[in-house]
C-alpha positions as CSV (number, residue, x, y, z in Angstrom):
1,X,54.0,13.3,-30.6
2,X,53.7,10.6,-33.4
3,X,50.7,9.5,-34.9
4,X,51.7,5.9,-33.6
5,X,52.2,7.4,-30.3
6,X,48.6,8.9,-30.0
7,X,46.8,6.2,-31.3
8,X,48.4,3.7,-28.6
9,X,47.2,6.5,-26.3
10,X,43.9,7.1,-27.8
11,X,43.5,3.0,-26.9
12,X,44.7,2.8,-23.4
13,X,42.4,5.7,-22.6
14,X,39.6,4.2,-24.3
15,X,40.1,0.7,-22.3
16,X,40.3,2.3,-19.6
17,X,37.1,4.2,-19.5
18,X,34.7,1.6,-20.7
19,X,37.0,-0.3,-17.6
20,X,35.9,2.0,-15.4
21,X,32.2,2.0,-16.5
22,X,31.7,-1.2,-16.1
23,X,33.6,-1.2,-12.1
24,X,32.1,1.9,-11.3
25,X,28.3,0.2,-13.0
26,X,28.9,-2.9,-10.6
27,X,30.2,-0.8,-7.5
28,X,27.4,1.8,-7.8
29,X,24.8,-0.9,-7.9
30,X,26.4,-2.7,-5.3
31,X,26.0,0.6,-3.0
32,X,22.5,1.3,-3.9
33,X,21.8,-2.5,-3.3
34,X,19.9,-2.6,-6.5
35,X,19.0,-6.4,-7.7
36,X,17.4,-6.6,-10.9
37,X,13.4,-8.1,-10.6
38,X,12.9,-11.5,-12.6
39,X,9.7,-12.6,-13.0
40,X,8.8,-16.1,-11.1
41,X,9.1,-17.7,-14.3
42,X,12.8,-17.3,-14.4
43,X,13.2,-17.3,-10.5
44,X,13.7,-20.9,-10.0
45,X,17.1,-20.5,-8.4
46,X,16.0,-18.4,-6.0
47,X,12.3,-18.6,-5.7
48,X,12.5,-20.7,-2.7
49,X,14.9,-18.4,-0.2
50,X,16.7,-20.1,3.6
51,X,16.8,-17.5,5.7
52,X,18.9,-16.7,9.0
53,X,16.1,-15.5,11.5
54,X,18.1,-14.4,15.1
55,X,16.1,-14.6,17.6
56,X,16.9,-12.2,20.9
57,X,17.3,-14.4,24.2
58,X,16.8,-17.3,22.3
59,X,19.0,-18.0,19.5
60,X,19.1,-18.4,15.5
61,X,16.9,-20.2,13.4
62,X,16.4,-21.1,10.0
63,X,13.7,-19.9,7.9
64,X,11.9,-20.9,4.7
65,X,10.9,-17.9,2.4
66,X,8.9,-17.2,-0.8
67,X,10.2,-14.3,-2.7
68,X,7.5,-13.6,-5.0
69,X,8.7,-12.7,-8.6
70,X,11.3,-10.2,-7.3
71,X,14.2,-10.1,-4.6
72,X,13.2,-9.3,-0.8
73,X,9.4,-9.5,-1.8
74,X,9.2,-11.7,1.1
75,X,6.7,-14.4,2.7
76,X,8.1,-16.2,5.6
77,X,7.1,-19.6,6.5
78,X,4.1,-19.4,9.5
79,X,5.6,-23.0,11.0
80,X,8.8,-22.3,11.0
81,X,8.5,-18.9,12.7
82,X,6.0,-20.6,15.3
83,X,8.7,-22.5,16.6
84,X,11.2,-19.9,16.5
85,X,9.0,-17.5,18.3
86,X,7.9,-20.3,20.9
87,X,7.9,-19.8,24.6
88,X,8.6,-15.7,24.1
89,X,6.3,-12.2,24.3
90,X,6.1,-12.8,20.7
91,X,4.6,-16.6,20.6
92,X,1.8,-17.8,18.9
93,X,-0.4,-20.6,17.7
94,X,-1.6,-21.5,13.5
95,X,-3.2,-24.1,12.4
96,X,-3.1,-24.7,8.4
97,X,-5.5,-26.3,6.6
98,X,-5.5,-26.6,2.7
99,X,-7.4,-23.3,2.0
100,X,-7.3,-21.8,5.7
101,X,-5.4,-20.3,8.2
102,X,-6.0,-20.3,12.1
103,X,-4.3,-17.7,14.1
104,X,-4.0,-16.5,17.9
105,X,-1.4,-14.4,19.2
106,X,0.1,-15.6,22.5
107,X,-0.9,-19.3,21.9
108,X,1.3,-22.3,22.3
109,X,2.2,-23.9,18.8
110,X,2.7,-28.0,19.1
111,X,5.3,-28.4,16.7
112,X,4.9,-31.0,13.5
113,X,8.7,-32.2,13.1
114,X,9.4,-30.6,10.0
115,X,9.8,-27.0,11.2
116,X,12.8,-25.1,10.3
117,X,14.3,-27.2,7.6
118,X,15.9,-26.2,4.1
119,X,15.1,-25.7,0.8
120,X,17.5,-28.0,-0.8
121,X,19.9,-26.0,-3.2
122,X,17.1,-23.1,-2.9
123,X,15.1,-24.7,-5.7
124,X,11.9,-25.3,-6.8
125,X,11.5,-29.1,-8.4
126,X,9.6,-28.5,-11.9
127,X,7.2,-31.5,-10.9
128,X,6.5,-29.5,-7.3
129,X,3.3,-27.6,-7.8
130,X,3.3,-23.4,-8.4
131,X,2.4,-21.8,-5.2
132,X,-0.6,-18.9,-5.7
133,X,-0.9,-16.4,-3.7
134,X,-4.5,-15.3,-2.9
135,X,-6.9,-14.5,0.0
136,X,-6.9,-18.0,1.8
137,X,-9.4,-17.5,5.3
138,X,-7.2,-16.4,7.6
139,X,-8.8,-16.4,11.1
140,X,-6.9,-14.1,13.6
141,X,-7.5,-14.3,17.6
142,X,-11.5,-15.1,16.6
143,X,-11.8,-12.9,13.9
144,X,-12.0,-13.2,10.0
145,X,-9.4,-11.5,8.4
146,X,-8.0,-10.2,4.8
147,X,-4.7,-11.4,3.8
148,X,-2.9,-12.6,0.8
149,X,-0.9,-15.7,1.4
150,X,0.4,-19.0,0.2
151,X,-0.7,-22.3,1.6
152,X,1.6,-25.4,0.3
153,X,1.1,-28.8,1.0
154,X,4.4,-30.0,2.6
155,X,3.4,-33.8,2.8
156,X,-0.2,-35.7,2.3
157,X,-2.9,-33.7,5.0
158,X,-0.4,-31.5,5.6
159,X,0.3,-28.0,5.0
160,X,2.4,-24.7,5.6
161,X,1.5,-21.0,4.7
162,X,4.0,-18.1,3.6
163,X,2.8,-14.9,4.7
164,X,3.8,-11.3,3.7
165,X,6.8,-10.1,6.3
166,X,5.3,-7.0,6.5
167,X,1.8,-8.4,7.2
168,X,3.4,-10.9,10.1
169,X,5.0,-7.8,11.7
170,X,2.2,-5.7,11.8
171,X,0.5,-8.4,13.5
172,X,3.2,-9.3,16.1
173,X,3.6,-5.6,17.0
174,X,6.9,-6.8,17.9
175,X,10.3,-5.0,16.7
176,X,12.0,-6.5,13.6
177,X,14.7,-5.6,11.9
178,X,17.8,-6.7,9.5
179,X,21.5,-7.3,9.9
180,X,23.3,-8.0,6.5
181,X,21.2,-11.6,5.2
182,X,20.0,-11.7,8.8
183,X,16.3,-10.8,10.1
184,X,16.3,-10.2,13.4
185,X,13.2,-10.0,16.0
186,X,13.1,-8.8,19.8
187,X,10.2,-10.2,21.0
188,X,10.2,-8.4,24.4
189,X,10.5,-4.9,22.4
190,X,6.9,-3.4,20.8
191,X,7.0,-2.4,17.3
192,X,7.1,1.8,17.4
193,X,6.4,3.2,13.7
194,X,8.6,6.2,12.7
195,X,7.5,7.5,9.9
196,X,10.4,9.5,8.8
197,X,12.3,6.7,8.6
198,X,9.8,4.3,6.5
199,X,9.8,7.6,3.8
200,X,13.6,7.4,3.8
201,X,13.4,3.5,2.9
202,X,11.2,4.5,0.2
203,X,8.0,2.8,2.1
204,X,5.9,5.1,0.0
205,X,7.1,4.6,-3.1
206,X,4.2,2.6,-4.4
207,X,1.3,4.3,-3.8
208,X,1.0,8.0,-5.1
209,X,0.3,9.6,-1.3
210,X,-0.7,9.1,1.6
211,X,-1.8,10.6,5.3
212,X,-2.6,10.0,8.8
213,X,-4.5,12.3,11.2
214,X,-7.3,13.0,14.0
215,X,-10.8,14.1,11.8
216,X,-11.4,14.9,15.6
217,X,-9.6,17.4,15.8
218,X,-8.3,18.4,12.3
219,X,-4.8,17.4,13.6
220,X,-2.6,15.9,10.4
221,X,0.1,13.1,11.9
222,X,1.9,12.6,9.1
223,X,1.4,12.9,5.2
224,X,3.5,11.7,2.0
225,X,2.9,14.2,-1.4
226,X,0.2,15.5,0.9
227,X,-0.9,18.7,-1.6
228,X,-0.1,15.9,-4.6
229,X,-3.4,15.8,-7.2
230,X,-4.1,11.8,-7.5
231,X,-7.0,9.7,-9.4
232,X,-9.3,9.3,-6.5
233,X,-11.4,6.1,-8.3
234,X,-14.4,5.3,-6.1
235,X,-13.6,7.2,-3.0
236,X,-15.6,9.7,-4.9
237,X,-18.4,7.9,-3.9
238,X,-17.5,10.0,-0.4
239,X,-18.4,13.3,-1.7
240,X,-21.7,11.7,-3.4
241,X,-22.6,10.9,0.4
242,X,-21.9,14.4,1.1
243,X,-24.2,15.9,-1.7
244,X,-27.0,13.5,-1.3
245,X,-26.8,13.9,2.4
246,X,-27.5,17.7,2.0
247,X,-30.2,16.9,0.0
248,X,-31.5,15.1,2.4
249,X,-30.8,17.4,5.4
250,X,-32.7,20.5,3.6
251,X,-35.5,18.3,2.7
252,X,-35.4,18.1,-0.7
253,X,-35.4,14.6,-0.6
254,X,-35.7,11.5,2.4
255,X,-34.1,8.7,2.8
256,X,-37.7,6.7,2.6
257,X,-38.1,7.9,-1.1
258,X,-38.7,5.6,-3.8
259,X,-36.5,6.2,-7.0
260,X,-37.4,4.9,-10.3
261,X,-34.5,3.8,-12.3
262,X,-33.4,5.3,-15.4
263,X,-32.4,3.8,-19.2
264,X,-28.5,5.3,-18.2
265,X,-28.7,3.8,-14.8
266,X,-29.6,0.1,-16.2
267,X,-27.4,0.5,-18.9
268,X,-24.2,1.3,-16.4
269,X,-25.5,-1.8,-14.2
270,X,-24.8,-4.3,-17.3
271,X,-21.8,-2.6,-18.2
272,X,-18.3,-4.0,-17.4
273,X,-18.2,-1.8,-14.3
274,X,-21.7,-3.1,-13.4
275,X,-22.0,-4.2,-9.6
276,X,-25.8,-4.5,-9.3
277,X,-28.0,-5.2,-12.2
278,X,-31.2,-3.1,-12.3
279,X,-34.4,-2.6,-14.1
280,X,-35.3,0.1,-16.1
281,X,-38.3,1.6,-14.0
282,X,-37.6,-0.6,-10.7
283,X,-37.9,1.5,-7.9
284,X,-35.4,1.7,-5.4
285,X,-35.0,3.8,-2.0
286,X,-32.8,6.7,-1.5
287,X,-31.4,4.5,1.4
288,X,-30.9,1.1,-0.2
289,X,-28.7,3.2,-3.0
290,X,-26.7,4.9,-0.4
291,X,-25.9,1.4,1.4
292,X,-25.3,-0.1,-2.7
293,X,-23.3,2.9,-3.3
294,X,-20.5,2.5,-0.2
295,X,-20.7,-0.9,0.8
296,X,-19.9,-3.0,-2.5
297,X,-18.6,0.3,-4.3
298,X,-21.7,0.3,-6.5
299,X,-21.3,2.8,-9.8
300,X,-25.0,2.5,-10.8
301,X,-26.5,3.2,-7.2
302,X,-24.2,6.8,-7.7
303,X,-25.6,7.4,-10.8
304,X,-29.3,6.5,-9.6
305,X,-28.7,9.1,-6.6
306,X,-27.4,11.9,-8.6
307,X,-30.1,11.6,-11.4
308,X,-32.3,11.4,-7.9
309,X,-30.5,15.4,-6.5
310,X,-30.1,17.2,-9.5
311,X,-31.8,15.9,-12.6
312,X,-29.0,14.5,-14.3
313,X,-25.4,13.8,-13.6
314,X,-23.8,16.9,-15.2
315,X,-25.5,19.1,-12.7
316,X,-25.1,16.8,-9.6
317,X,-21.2,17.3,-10.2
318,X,-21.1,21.3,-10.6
319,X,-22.6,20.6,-6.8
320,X,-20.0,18.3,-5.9
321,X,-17.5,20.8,-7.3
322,X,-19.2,23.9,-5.8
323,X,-19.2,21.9,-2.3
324,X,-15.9,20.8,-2.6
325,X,-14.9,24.5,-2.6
326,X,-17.6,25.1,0.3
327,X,-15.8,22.9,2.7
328,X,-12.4,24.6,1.7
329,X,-11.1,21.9,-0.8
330,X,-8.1,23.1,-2.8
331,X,-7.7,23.3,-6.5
332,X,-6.1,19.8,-6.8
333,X,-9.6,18.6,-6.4
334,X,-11.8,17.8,-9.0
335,X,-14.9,15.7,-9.9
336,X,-16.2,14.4,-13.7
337,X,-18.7,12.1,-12.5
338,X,-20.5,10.9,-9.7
339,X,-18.6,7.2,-8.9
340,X,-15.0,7.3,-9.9
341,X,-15.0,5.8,-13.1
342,X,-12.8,7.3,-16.0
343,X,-14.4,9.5,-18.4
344,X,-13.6,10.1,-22.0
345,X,-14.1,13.4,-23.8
346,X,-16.2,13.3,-26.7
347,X,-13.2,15.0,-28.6
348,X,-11.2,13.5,-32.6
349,X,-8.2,12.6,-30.0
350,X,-10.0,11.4,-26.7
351,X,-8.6,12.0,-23.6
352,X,-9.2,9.8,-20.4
353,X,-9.7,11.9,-17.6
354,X,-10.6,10.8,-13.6
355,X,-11.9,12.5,-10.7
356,X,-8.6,13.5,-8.5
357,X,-8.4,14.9,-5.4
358,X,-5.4,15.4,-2.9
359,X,-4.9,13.3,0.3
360,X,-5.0,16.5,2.3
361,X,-7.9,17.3,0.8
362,X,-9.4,14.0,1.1
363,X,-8.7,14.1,5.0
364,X,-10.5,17.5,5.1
365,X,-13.2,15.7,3.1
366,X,-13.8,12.7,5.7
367,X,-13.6,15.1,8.5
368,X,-16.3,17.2,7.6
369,X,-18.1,14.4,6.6
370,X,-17.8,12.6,10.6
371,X,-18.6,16.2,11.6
372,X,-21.8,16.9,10.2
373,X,-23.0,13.6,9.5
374,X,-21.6,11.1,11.8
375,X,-24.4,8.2,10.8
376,X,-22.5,7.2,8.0
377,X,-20.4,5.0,10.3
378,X,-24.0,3.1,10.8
379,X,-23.1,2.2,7.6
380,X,-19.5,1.6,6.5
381,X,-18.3,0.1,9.8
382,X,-20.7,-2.9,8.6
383,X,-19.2,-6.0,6.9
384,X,-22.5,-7.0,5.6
385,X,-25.9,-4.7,4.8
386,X,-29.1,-6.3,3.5
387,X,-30.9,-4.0,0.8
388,X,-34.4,-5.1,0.5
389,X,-35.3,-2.9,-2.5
390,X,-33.1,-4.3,-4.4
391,X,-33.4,-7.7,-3.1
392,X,-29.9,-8.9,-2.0
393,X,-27.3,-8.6,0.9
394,X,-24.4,-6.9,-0.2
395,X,-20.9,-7.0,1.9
396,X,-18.0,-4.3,2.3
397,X,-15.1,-4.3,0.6
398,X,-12.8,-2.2,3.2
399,X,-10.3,-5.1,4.2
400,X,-9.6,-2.7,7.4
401,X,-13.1,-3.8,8.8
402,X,-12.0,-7.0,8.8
403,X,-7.9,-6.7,9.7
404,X,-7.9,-3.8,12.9
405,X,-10.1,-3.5,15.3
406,X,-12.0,-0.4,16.2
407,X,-12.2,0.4,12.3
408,X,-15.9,1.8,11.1
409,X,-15.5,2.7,7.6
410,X,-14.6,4.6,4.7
411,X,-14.5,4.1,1.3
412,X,-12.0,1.3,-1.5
413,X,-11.6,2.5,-4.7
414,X,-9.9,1.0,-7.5
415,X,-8.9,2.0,-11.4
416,X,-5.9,1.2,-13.9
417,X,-4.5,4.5,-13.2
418,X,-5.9,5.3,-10.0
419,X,-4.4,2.4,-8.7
420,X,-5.7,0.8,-5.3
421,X,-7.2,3.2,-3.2
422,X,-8.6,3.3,0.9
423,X,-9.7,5.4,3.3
424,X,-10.0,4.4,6.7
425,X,-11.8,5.4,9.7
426,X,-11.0,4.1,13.5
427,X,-12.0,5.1,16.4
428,X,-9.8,5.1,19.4
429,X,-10.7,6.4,22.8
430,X,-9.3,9.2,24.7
431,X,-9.5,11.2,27.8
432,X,-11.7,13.3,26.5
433,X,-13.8,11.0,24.2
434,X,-13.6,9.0,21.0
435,X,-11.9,10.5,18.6
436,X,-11.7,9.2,14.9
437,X,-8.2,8.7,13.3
438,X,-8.1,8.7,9.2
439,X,-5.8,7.4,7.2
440,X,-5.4,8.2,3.4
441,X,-3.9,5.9,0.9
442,X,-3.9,6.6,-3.0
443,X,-2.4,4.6,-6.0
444,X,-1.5,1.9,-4.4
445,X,-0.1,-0.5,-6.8
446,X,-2.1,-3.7,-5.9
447,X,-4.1,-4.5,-3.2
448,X,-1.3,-6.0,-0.7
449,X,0.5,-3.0,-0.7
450,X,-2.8,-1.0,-0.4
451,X,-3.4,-2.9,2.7
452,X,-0.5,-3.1,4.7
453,X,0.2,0.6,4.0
454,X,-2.9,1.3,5.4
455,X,-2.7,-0.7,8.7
456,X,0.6,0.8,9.1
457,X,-0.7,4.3,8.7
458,X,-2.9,3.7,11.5
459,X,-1.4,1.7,13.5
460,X,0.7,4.7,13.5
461,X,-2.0,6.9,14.4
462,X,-2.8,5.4,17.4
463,X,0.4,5.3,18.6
464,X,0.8,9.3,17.9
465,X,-2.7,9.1,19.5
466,X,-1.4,7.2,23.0
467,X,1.5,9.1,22.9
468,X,0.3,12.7,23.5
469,X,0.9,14.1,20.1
470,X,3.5,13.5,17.2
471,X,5.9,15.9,19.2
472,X,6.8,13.1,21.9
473,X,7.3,10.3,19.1
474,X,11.4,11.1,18.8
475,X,12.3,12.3,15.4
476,X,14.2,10.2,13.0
477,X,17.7,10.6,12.8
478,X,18.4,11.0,8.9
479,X,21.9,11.6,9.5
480,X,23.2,8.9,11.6
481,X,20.4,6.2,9.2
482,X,22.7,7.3,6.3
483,X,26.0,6.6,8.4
484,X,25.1,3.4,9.4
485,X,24.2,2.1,5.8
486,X,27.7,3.7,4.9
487,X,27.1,6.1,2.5
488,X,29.9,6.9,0.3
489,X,28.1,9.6,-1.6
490,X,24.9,8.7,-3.1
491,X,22.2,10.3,-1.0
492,X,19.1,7.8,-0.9
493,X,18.0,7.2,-5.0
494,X,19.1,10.6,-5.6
495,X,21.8,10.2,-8.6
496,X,22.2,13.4,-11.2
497,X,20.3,13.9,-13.8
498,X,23.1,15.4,-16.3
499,X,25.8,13.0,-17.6
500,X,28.3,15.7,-16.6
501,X,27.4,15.5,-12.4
502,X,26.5,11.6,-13.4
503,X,30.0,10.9,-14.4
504,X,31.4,12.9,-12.1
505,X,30.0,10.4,-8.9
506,X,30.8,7.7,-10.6
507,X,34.2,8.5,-11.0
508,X,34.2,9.7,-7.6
509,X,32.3,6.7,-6.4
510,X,35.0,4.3,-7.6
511,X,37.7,6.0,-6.5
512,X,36.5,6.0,-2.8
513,X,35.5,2.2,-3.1
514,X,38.3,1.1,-4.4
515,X,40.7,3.4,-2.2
516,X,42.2,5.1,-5.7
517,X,43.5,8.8,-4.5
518,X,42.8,11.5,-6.3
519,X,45.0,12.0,-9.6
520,X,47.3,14.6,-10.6
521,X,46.4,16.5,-13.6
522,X,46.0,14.2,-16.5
523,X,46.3,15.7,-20.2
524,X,43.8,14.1,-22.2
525,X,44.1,14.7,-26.3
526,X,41.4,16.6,-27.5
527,X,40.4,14.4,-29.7
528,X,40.4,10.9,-27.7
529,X,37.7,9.1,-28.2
530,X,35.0,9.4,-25.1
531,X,31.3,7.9,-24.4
């Protein structure tokens, strides 16, 4: 073979492969479905999405969407799904004003005349105002409720809101589903959660873990990275309960008693994590700090009880850690300080450190809690406490309260790398009593998510609950899920992690797209060039 010869060779093969890179780039992303995010302010020419909503027994409709900054992050238009949903099991009633949403399931929606139009060319005009999402009132069958949406005003007086799919669904309780650039909604079928499947759609994904179970009984429904060690933030404030309560319970101190506060507890109330200002030497009951403490998620009421236990915060955590191990919490638990916040070590190269805990654990946590001191429902299933110490009213932050009923507590918590934590408490009754159902959520990575991943999680449970157990809930087919999507070989987001495997399924990949058989032995010189 001439030099001529191999050098003609060494191109074609070279050609070819960055060919095939680039075919087998597009045709992998094409079967994972991946979309590159774009922030909003690059969206434009998609920001404003018409959708294909199929209504069963009733017919299609069309459907104005927000995608917020990235594709599929979805709010659907409350008018236009109003009349679409009209006259069926899944109909119901909103009225919009410019900062407010009215809500009742079942109700009759009068139409205004612009329902179900388009977005013309799917863009947003740059004189049309930005839409901002944030937590508008939102009234639901009589009740005040906590969601994120958009409100735009479609003419003068006149407005429409976009709310979260997700968020719609859970409150229809209907089925919905997808087909292609379709959504699809039965309106005479109820929504049944499957948890399997939601992990397999990567549901999960943005928080850190979660879990679902009876405190009740101790029964655990379903958990994702359930023995996984995560920042904890202020659900701390839980075990802080839990020590102060034992204090209480072997009389070392009441919940009457007057506590003066301290130079550190004044100086954390005016710092950036401060919730309520205090006074050094203002006194303050053991009670008022306990309400400060879970209700508005109060770091400086924590403080104020520990100095109040043990003398000082460094010993009031050796008892959270030595109780923690009491109540048969596992080594991924583990508490720095009394409230959640981060804590820096007083080292040449610092180190930021957090109390972490598992969601297992944290469910073994709340149930003991329920179990030996019940009363502190009295507490966290209210939306509003008055603490006369410390002369104000202070209101929950658990958006659970306020979005499911039956819900009576437990505990938000929120850092940069903790993320957006809950966990909530609801009590559902049974044959043989109430029983409480806890779900678990940690690292959520904003507050939506937090949210709707926790009302799914029980909204789960009591379904599980109804049901009998989790054993007559039918298990999720994995198998047939990954036949319908068509899998051609990559299993979920599982790709190799070695360029050798890597290259092999994309070569493989392409082949079977493209319908290329397999290829007889090749000879490739030695020293063609490669990647």
């Amino acid at each position: 073979m001439n030099k001529k010869t191999i050098c003609q060779k060494k191109h074609k093969i070279f050609f070819a492969l960055v060919s095939l890179a680039l075919a087998c780039v597009m045709v992998v992303a094409s079967i994972m479905n991946y979309s590159v995010p774009v922030i909003a302010a690059n969206y434009d020419a998609e920001y404003r999405i018409n959708r294909n909503l199929k209504v069963s027994g009733k017919g299609e409709f069309n459907i104005r969407t927000i995608h917020q900054y990235y594709d599929e992050n979805e709010y659907v238009s409350l008018r236009d799904m109003a009349v679409a949903l009209s006259g069926t099991a899944a109909q119901f009633n909103v009225s919009i004003g410019k900062e407010s949403i009215v809500m009742t399931t079942g109700g009759t929606y009068t139409a205004i005349g612009s329902e179900n139009g388009y977005f013309t060319g799917n863009t947003r005009a740059q004189s049309e105002p930005e839409y901002i999402r944030k937590r508008n009132s939102f009234t639901l069958n009589g009740y005040n409720n906590h969601y994120y949406t958009f409100i735009y005003e479609i003419e003068n007086g006149v407005y429409d809101c976009y709310m979260y799919l997700t968020d719609l669904v859970l409150i229809l309780e209907k089925e919905v589903w997808t087909e292609g650039d379709n959504l699809c909604i039965n309106p005479d079928v109820a929504l049944v959660l499957n948890m399997q499947k939601l992990e397999y759609e990567d549901f999960f994904t943005g928080t850190n873990t979660v879990l679902i179970g009876d405190a009740t009984t101790g029964e655990v429904y379903y958990s994702y990275n359930g023995d996984m060690a995560a920042s904890m933030a202020s659900t701390t404030k839980l075990m802080t309960y839990l020590v102060v309560m034992d204090a209480v319970s072997e009389g070392k101190i009441s919940l009457s008693d007057t506590v003066s506060v301290s130079e550190n507890v004044n100086r954390l109330s005016y710092a950036v994590d401060g919730v309520i200002r205090m006074a050094t030497g203002q006194s303050v009951s053991v009670s008022d700090l306990i309400g400060g403490m879970l209700l508005p998620s109060s770091n400086e009421c924590a403080l104020a009880l520990a100095e109040c236990v043990a003398g000082s915060e460094e010993a009031f955590v050796a008892k959270m850690n030595s109780t923690a191990a009491k109540i048969g919490l596992s080594d991924a638990t583990k508490f720095y300080n009394c409230n959640g916040l981060p804590t820096y070590t007083d080292t040449a190269f610092e180190s930021k450190i957090q109390n972490h805990i598992s969601s297992n654990d944290m469910f073994k946590l709340v149930s003991y809690i329920l179990a030996v001191y019940p009363q502190i429902t009295d507490i966290t299933s209210k939306t509003a406490l008055n603490l006369p110490t410390l002369g104000r009213t202070v209101y929950n932050t658990n958006p659970m309260l306020y979005n499911m009923q039956g819900v009576v507590g437990m505990k938000t918590g929120t850092t940069n790398k903790a993320g957006c934590c809950l966990v909530s408490a609801l009590q559902i009754e049974g044959s043989d009593g109430v029983h409480t159902l806890v779900a678990v959520e940690l690292g959520a990575e904003d507050v939506v998510t937090r949210n709707y991943i926790s009302k799914t999680l029980l909204m789960y449970g009591k379904q599980v609950f109804r049901a009998g157990g989790v054993s007559s809930i039918e298990d999720y087919d994995y198998d047939k899920y990954m036949s319908e999507l068509g899998n051609v070989g990559v299993v979920g987001n599982e790709v190799p992690d070695n360029p050798e495997d890597l290259a092999q399924l994309i070569v493989w990949t392409a082949r079977n797209y493209m319908g290329i058989p397999e290829a007889e032995n090749i000879e490739i010189p030695e020293d063609a060039p490669g990647f």
